[in-house]
N, C-alpha and C positions, 0 to 999 in steps of 0.2 A: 626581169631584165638580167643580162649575161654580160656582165662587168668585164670580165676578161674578153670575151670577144668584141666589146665596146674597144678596150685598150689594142686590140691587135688591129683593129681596123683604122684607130687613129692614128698608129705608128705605121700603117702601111699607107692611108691617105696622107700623112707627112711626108713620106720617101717619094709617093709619086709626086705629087705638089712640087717637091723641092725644098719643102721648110725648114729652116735652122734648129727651131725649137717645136713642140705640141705639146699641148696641154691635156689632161687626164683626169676621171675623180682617182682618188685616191683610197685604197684600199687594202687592207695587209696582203691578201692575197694578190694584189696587182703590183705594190713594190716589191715583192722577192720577186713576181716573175721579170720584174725591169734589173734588179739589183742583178738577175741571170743572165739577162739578156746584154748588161754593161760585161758582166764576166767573161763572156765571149767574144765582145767586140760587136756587138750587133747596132748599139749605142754609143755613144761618147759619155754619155754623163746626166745625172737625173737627179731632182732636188724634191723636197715635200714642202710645199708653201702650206703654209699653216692660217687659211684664212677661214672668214666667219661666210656663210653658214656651214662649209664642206672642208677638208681638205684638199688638192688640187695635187698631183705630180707631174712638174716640169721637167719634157725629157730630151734632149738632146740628141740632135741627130746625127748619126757619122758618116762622114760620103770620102771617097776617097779620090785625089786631084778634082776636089771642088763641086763635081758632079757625078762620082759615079757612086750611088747609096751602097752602102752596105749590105742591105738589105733588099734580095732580088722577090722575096715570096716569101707569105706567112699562110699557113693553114691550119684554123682551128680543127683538132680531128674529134673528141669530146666534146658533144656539144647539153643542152640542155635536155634535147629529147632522146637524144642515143646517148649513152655513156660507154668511152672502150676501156677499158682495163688489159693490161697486159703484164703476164706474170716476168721477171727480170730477164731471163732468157731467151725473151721473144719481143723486145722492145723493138717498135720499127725504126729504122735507119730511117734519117733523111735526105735525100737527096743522095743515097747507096753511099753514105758517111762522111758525105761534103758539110752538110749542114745538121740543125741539133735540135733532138725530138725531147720537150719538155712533160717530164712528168711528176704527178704528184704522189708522193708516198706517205708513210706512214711519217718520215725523219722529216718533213715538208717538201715543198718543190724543188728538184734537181734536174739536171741535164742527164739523158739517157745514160750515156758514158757513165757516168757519176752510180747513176742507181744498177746499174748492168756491176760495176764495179763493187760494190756495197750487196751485192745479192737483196737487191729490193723491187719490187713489184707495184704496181700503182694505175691510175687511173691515166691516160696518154693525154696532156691537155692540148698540148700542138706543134708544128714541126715550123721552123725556121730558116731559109738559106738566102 
């Protein structure tokens, strides 16, 4: 099962829906990519409920005048059966540098820009706009 593309697909079935909030399991590797995704503005804001059997990440959705989401498209690019990697100089734009292609490296998961900046090279997990 592919936890992070569980989480992209809940926050983009939240944006179409229209939902205030979405709920998520919770996972290290799924809160840095939310904690990214708040850093950019892609989110409002996200909490770790700490219940029994799992933990849960509650994430908040940001729209702008009420209805218009933040968030137009997610695209997992790495996925379980392909995996891309791209060395720092060749990290893909997204959306020709509107939006923000997440990757993970060796320092953990950063925003292109970040890892381009940092001369780091990593696995491309997926692009955002």
């Amino acid at each position: 099962m592919d936890t992070i593309s569980d989480l992209l697909t809940i926050i983009r079935n939240g944006y179409m829906a229209k939902k205030e909030t979405v709920v998520a399991k919770h996972t290290i590797v799924s809160e840095s990519l939310v904690k990214l995704l708040k850093a950019d503005g892609y989110i409002s804001d996200y909490s770790v409920e700490n219940t029994k059997p799992a933990k849960k990440l509650i994430i908040t959705l940001q729209y702008f005048d009420k209805n218009l989401p933040a968030v137009t498209g997610i695209k997992r690019i790495s996925k379980s059966s392909v995996r891309i990697y791209s060395g720092f100089d060749k990290i893909p734009l997204a959306l020709s540098g509107a939006g923000t292609t997440i990757v993970s490296t060796s320092s953990g998961l950063m925003s292109g820009k970040t890892a381009r900046e940092k001369h780091l090279g990593g696995e491309v997990i997926c692009q955002i706009w």
